[in-house]
Each structure stands twice: as structure tokens, then as C-alpha cells.
N, C-alpha and C positions, 0 to 999 in steps of 0.2 A: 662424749658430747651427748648432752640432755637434748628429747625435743620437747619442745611445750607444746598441747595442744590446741592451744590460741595461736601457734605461729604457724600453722597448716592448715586453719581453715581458712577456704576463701572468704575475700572482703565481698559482702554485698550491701549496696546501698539501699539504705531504708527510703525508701517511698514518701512523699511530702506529705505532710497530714492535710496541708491545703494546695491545690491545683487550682492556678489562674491563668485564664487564656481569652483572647477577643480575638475578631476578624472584622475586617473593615471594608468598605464601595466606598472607593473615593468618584466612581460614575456617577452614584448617585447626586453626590452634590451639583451636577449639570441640571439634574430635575429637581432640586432644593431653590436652584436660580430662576428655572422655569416658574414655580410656585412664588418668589418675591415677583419677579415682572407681573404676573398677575394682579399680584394685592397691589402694587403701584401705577398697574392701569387704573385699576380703581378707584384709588385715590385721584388717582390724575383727571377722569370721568368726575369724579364729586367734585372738585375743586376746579377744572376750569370749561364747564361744560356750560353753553350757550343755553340748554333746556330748550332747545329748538322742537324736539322731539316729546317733549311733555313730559310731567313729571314722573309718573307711574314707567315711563321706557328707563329713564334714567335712574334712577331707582333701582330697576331690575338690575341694568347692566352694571352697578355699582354693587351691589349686594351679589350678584353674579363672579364677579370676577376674584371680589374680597374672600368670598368664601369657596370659591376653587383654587385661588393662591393658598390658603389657610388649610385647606384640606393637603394639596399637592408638597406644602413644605412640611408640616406636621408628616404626611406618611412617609417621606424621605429620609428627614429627619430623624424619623424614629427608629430608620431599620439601614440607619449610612454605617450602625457597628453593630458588634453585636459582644457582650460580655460574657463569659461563662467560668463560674466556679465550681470548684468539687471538695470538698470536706469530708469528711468520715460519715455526715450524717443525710448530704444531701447534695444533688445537681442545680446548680442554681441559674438561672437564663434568663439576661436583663439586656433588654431592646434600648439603643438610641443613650442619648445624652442625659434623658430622664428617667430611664432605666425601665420604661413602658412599652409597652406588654415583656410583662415578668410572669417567670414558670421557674418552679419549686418543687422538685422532684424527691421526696424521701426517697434514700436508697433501701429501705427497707420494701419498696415498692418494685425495685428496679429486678430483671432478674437475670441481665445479661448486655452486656456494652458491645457495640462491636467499631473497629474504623473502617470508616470508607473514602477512598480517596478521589472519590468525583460523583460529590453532590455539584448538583445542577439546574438552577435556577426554572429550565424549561422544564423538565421532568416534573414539577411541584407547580407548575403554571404563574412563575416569576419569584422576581423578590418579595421577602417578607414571613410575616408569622401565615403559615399554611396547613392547609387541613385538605389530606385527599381520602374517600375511603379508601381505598385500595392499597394506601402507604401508610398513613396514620399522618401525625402534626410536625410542623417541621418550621424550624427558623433559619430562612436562607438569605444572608445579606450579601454572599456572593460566589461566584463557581470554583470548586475545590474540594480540600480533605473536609470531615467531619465527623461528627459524634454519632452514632446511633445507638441509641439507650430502646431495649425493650422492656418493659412493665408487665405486670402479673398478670393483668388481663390481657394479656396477646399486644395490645395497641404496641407503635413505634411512637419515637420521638426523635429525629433528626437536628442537629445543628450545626455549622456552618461553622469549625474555631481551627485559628493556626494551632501546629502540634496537636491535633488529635489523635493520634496514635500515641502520645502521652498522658495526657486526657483516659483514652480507654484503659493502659494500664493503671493508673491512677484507681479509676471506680473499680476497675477488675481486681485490684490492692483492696481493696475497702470492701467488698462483698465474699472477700477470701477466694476471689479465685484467680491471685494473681500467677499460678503456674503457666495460666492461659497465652496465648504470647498475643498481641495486638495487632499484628501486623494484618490477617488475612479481611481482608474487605467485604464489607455488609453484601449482603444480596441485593441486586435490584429490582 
């Protein structure tokens, strides 16, 4: 009996050359509604308002309401998901249905991934694209696992993706240090 030595190594699976992952607030859409009732006070103000109060009140409170519905859906809107890829050459991090505010991380830049499995909305001072000194930047669309990606000059970069702990091995695959295991969680 011959062995071959292909038939005694272990099988290991190659690693994805692309990694795709999102995370979603479906809360949010509660404050997407909040923002439409707004902009349809407004309208409602323009269109059946007696002008009892004079033009310049009415006015206000029409361009008041349009533009805090406009501001309030937009910012929900933007950050109800959040998308994240990873490629051989780069981290990629695209907000919302329009894929705004986007971040592009060359891994050439990166110098170390780590997971953690309770990012937290409060800790970063809510939803959304955030910036603390003390932590660095961070895209949190809601409370859970996520990415932490450290960069060459000291800063963090957090985000908020189901399967992050595949995610980290992934970029830790890509920077050659996939012996690393993914599992142990970011500092906070």
C-alpha cells in the first residue's frame, strides 16, 4: 500500500478573495416616519393654511418643518444599513441605500483587524458615521458584533457588520496574518 502525499494533507479552505457583509436598524425606520410626517405638515401648512398669522409666520413654519422632515429622513435613511466589503486590496464602507458617507480603506494602510462583539451605539454617542477622540471613527447602525480595523497611524476605525468575526479573518487572510485567530475582542 502506496501513501500519496496529497492524501494526508489536511483540507484547508482557501479564504474568499471578496468578503461581503451589511447590518441593518429596522428602529430606525420609526424616525424615517417621524421625518415624512414632518415634510407632510408642511405641505399641509402650505396648502391649506388660512394665512391668518401672516405671511413671513407661515413661511417659516413651512420651510421649518420641510426641512427638518428632509434633514430627519435623509439622516435615517442614510445610516437604516450599513454595507461593508473586503477585497485583497481594500475595506470598503457604504452608508444607506445611496451608499453615503462612504469610506475606503486601503489595506495597505490597515495594520491590524480585530472583532468585537459589543459595539454600542451609547459608547460612540448614537447612531451613525462617528468620530470620538478617544476611540477614533466609527459606523454604528446598530448594537452588536463588529469590525475594528487599526491604521498606520494609531487611529481606529469601527463598524457595525453581521459575521464580523469573518470579516476580521478575511482582512487578517489579506495582510498575511491569517494565523491570527479572530475570535478575541477589541479593547474598549
Amino acid at each position: 500500500m502506496t501513501d500519496h502525499p496529497h492524501d494526508l494533507s489536511p483540507t484547508v479552505e482557501p479564504r474568499p478573495a471578496v468578503w461581503t457583509g451589511r447590518a441593518t436598524n429596522r428602529i430606525q425606520w420609526l424616525l424615517a416616519a417621524a421625518g415624512a410626517a414632518c415634510m407632510a405638515l408642511g405641505v399641509e401648512l402650505a396648502v391649506d393654511s388660512t394665512w391668518t398669522s401672516g405671511i413671513v409666520a407661515l413661511l417659516m413654519s413651512v420651510i421649518g418643518c420641510v426641512a427638518a422632515g428632509l434633514f430627519i429622513l435623509y439622516g435615517t435613511l442614510a445610516f437604516v444599513h450599513v454595507a461593508v466589503r473586503v477585497d485583497r486590496d481594500a475595506v470598503e464602507v457604504r452608508c444607506g441605500y445611496m451608499g453615503l458617507p462612504r469610506r475606503r480603506i486601503p489595506l495597505s494602510h490597515v495594520v491590524c483587524a480585530e472583532f468585537d462583539p459589543k459595539v454600542n451605539p451609547r459608547h460612540w454617542g448614537g447612531w451613525g458615521y462617528r468620530w470620538r477622540p478617544e476611540k477614533g471613527t466609527a459606523v454604528v447602525v446598530r448594537r452588536g458584533e463588529g469590525i475594528v480595523v487599526t491604521l498606520g497611524d494609531g487611529r481606529t476605525f469601527t463598524v457595525t457588520v453581521d459575521d464580523a468575526e469573518e470579516a476580521v479573518r478575511v482582512i487578517r487572510h489579506c495582510l498575511g496574518l491569517a494565523g491570527a485567530g479572530a475570535g478575541r475582542p477589541a479593547e474598549a
